[in-house]
ROLUMDO-179855 format. One line per 10 residues: for each residue x, y, z of C-alpha. Coordinates in nm, 4 decimals. Layout:
N
X Y Z  ... $
! end
This chain:
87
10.2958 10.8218 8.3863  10.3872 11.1947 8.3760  10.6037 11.1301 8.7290  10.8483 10.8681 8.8202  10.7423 10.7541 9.1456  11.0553 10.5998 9.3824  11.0291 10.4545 9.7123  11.3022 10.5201 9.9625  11.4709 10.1799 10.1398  11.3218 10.3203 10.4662 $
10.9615 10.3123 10.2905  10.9919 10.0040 10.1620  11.0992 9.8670 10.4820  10.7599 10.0385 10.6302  10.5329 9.9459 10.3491  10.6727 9.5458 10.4107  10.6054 9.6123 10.8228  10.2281 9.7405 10.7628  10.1939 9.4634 10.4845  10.2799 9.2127 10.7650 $
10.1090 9.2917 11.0375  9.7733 9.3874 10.8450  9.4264 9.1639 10.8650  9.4044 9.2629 10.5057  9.6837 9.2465 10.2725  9.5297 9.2185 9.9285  9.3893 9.5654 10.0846  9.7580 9.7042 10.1525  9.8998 9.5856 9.8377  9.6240 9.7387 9.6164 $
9.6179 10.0429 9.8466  10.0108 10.0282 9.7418  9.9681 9.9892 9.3917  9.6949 10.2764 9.3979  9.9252 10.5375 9.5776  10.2092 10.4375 9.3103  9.9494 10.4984 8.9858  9.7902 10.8128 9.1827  10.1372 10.9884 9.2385  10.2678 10.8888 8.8825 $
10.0193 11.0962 8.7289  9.9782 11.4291 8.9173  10.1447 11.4451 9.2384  10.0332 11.8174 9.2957  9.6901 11.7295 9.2948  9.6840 11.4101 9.5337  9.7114 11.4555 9.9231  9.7357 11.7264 10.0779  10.0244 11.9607 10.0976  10.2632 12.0182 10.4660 $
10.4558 12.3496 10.5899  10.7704 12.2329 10.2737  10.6224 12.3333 10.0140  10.7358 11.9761 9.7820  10.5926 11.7346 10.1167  10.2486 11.6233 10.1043  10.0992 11.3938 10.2692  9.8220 11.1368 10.1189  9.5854 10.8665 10.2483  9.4425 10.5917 10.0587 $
9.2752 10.2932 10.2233  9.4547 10.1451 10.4669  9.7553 10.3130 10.3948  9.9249 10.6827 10.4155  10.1935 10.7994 10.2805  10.4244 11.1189 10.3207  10.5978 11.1876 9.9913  10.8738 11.4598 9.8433  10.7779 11.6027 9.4352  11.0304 11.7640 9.2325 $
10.8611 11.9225 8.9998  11.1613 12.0228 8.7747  11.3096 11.6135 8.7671  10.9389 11.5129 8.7301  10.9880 11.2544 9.0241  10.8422 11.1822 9.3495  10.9598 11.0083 9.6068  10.7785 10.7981 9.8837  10.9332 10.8849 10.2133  10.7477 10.7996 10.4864 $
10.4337 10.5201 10.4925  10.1678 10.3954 10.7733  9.8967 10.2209 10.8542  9.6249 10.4928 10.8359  9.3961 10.3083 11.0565  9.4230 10.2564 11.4348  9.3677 9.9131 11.5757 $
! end
């Protein structure tokens, strides 16, 4: 990985509550996994950027995450994730 990729508590917490309450969670947790290995490699290039220009946004299955990359610490971190499907 060129990036480390951390997860805040508060994303955690969120990832666990979508996890839960999903039909699918072999889905979520691959989806998971997927976002991790995605944003580990080229952060820049995945999602799609927001008005800051280090907070982008990306959607994978049936997950989305909002994430922070510091280009100069080569890290990223996950601060935000939902379900990116309505029920």
């Amino acid at each position: 990985m060129n990036y480390r990729v951390d997860w805040t508590e508060e994303a955690d917490q969120q990832l666990a509550a979508v996890w839960t309450a999903a039909d699918d969670r072999t889905a979520v947790t691959v989806a998971a996994q997927r976002i991790e290995q995605r944003l580990g490699l080229d952060p820049l290039t995945q999602g799609e950027a927001r008005d800051d220009f280090d907070v982008r946004i990306l959607f994978d299955g049936p997950l989305g995450v909002v994430y922070r990359v510091d280009v100069f610490a080569r890290t990223v971190i996950v601060v935000s994730v939902g379900s990116s499907r309505s029920r």
